[in-house]
N, C-alpha and C positions, 0 to 999 in steps of 0.2 A: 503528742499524746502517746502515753507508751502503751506497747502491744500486750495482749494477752500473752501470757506463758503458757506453754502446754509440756507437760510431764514426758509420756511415753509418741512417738510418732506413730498414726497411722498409716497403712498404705495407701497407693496414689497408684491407680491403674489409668493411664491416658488414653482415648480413642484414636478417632479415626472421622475426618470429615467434616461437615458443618458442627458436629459436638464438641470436635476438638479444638476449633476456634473459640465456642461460646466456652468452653472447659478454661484456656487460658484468660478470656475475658473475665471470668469469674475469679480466677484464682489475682489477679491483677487488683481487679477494682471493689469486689465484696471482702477476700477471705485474709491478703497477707497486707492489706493497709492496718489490719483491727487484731491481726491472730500472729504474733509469735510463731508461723507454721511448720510446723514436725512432721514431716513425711517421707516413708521410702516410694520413691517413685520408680513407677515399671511401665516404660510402652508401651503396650496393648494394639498400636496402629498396625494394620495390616503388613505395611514395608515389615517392622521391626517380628512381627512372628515369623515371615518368610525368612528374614535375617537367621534369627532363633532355629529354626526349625518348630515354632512352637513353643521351646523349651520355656521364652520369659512369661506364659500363660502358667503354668506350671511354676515356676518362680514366685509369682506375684499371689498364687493361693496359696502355698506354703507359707510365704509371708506372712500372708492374713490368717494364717495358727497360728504362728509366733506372737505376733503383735494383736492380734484380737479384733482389728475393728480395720475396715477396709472402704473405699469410694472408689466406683467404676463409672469410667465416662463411656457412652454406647459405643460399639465395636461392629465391624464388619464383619458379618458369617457370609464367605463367598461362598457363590454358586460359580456356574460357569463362563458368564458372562465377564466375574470380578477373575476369575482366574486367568483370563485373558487381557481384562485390563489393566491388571497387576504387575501381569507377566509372573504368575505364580508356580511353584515345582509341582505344588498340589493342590488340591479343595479343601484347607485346612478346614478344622471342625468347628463349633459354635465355640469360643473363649467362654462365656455362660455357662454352656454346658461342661465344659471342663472344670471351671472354676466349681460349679454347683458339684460335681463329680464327687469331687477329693475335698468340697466343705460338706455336704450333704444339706440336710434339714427344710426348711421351705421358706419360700421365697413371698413374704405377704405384701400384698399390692393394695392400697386405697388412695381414692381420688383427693384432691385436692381442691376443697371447699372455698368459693368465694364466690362473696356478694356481686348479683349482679349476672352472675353467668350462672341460669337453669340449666338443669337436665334436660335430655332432647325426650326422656320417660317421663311422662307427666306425674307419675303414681310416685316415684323416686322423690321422695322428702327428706331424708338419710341416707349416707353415704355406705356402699358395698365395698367388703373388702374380700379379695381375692384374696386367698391362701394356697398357692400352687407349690406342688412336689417340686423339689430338686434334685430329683436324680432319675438317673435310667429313661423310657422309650424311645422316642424317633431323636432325642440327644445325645445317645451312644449306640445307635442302631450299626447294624452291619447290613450291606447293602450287597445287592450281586444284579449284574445284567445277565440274562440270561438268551443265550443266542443261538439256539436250537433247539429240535427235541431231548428230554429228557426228564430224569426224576429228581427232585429236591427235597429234600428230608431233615430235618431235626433232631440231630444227633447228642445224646447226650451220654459221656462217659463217668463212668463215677470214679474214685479212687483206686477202689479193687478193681478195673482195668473192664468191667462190666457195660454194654451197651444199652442203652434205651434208645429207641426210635420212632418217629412219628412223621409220615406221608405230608409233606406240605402242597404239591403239586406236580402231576404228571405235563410236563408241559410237552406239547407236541408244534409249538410255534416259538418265536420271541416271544420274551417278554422281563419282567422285573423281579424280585425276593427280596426280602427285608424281616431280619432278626433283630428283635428287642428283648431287654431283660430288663427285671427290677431285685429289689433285695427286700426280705422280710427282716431285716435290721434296719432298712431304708424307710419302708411305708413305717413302722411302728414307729419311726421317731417321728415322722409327716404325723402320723395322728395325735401323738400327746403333745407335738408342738400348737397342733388345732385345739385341740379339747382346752390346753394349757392358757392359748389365747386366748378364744371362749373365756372363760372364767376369768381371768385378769381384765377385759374390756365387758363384761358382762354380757354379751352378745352369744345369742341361737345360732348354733353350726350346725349348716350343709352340707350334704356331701353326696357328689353323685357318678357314677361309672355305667357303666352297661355289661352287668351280670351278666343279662341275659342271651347276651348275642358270645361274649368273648367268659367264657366260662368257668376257665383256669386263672386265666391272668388278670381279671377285670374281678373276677371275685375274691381272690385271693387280697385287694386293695378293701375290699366290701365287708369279710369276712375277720382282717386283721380289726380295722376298725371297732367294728363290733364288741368283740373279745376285751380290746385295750377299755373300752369303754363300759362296758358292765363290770369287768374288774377295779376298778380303778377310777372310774369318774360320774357313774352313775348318781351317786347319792351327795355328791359335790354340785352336779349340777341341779340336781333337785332343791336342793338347800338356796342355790345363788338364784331360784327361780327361772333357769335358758334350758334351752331344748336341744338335741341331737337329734337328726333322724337321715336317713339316705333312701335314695329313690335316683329312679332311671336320670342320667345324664340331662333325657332330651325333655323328661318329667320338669327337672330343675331349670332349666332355661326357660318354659311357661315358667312357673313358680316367681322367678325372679323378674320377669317382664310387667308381673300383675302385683307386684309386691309393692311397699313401699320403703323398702331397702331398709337398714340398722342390722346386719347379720352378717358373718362370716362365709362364702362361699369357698369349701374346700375341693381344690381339684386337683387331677395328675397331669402330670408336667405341660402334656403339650395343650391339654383343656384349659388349662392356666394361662397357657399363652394366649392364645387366643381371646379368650373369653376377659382376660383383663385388657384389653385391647380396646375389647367391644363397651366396659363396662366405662372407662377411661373414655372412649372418644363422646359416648353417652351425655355422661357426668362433666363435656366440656370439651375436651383434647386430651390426645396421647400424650401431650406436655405438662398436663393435670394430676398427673399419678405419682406416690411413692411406691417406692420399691425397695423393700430389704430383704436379704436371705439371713433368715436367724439358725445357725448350726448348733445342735443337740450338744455340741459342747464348746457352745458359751461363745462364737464366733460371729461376727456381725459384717455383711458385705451391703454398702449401701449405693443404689447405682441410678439411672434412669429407666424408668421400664417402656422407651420409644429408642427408634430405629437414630443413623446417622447424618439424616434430613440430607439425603446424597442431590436431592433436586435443587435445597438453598445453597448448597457447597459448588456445584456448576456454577451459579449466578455470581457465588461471590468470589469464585476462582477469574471470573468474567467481567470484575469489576462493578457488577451490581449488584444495587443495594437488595439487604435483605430483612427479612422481619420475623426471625427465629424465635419462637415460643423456649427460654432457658429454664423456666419455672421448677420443673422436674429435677433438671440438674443441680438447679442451686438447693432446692430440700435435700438432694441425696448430699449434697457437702453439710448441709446442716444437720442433716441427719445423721452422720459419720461422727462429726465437733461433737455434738451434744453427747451421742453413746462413748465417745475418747473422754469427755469431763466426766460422768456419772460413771465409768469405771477409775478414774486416774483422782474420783473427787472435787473435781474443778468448776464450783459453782460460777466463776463468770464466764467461764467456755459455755455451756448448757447455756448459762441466760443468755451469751454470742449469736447463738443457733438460733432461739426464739425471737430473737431481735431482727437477724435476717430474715428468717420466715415472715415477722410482723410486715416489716419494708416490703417485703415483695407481695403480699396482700394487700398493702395499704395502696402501692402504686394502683395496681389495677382497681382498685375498690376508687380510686379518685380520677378513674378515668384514662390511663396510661398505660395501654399493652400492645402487644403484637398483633400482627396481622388476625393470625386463627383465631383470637380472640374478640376481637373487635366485630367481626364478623357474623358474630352469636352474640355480644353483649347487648341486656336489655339498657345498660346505665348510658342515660341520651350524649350525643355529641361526645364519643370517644375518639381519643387521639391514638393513631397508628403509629407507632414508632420502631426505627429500625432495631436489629440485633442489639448493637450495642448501644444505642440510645436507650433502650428500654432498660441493662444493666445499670449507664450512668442513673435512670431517674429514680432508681434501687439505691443505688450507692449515696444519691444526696440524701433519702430518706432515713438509710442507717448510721 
């Protein structure tokens, strides 16, 4: 059978861990038996950034300018524990947040729908898509220990060589500080890529912060919104018949509990994180989820929105067997193909992607998944199948 041809190469960002076995598994048995595959590939494993200093995190999103359309397998954001079992120089930073840094734009997350496995929200009929910020708070925060009495301040110099100042805490014991910042270039392009999705999926946009409490920084996310949207999309959305509206954070999370989903939930970064977590494991498993960061100019990174399953990589570093949910990963490969054919023109790439996607619905739809799933499916007498058994029963399908 000859392979698909593909025009321009994607990029190929590798993990770290249980992802990065199910990553080669994938790329082995669904993507280079069927795809002609085109990619510049970059390490992203923990080893290879200490190597780096970093620098190939940095490498691999520049890349993904140049080239346009990018696939990340899940990476290790050490704490201290990985810093030691790494034997690392530093606590290098989220690869995410870096990436997200220097592409900007936002990062939309929706579950992945199949027959057979409900919602653990009974009210949940339709599926919620997360639309989280990518850039700025606790992903490029500055941190400081603070190890005696004294004063910490907010210093801000302007050009003209002028001070501004503001008291953050007289501290008169230990304790901790931590600086975040965002950009009004950054939120504005988070909201016209929201309002923009809105109207291309016909779906009512949420959106919620805490004005109230955080009053500069929290409303300034509240306030741009606003602006971009009575200027600009108010009478758009009126015409397409969907609604805009924002309310307290902790307002939107009731909202959404009692809802029965079809709408856009827009959040700042780390609310994003979290809460497509929640909405993800909900709707099924954290291996249910797509994840793409769409950049304001025209940049596409498509990845897994779950962790490096460090618990199935122990067992299978240990010779036992495992039963890793890849579902997540193999969309974000499809999801990558398809946006490479639809810019490069390549209608059997695109229909490549759907075809995958089909097989890997079909399996489970016929009975054939992993552990997490099996374990919630209502379809009677399901088969558990290992890591890569569940691949092969993918691969005979496609």
């Amino acid at each position: 059978m000859s392979r698909i041809a593909m025009k321009t190469p994607l990029v190929e960002m590798d993990g770290d861990e249980m992802t990065r076995i199910i990553w080669q598994l994938i790329k082995d048995k669904l993507i280079t038996p069927f795809v002609d595959l085109k990619s510049e590939y970059y390490d992203l494993g923990l080893e290879e950034r200490e190597r780096t200093a970093d620098a190939v995190t940095v490498e691999a999103a520049e890349a993904t300018k140049r080239l346009g359309v990018a696939v990340k397998c899940a990476t290790i954001t050490p704490n201290a524990a990985r810093v030691e079992e790494y034997n690392l120089s530093e606590m290098w930073k989220s690869p995410n947040g870096t990436i997200r840094a220097i592409l900007d734009g936002t990062v939309f997350r929706a579950p992945i729908v199949v027959k057979g496995i409900e919602p653990y929200v009974a009210a949940w009929t339709k599926p919620i898509t997360i639309a989280r910020h990518a850039y700025g708070d606790v992903y490029r925060n500055c941190e400081l220990t603070i190890d005696g009495p004294g004063k910490v301040e907010l210093v801000y110099t302007a050009a003209d060589g002028t001070e501004t100042r503001a008291l953050i805490h007289e501290f008169t014991g230990q304790g901790i500080v931590q600086g975040v910042h965002n950009l009004d270039a950054s939120i504005e392009g988070f909201a016209r890529s929201c309002f923009n999705f809105a109207l291309d999926t016909k779906q009512d946009l949420w959106f919620g912060a805490k004005d109230t409490i955080s009053k500069t920084y929290d409303h300034r996310f509240k306030d741009i919104f606003q602006e971009i949207f009575d200027a600009e999309y108010a009478e758009r959305f009126a015409k397409t018949g969907i609604e805009y509206f924002y309310t307290l954070i902790d307002d939107i999370v009731a909202r959404v509990m009692r809802s029965e989903g079809g709408f856009i939930w827009a959040c700042k970064n780390y609310d994003g994180d979290v809460m497509s977590d929640m909405v993800s494991t909900a709707f099924g498993s954290l291996a249910m989820m797509t994840s793409v960061l769409v950049s304001p100019d025209g940049y596409y990174e498509y990845e897994a929105a779950h962790g490096t399953v460090q618990r199935h990589y122990y067992k299978h570093l240990a010779g036992e067997e495992t039963s890793t949910n890849s579902v997540a990963t193999i969309f974000a490969w499809s999801g990558a193909l398809r946006k490479r054919g639809e810019l490069d023109e390549l209608p059997e790439l695109v229909g490549f992607a759907d075809r995958l996607e089909q097989a890997t619905l079909a399996t489970i739809e016929a009975g054939e998944m992993t552990g997490d799933l099996v374990a919630i499916t209502s379809i009677p007498n399901p088969t558990k199948l290992s890591t890569e058994a569940f691949i092969d029963a993918i691969a005979s399908r496609l």
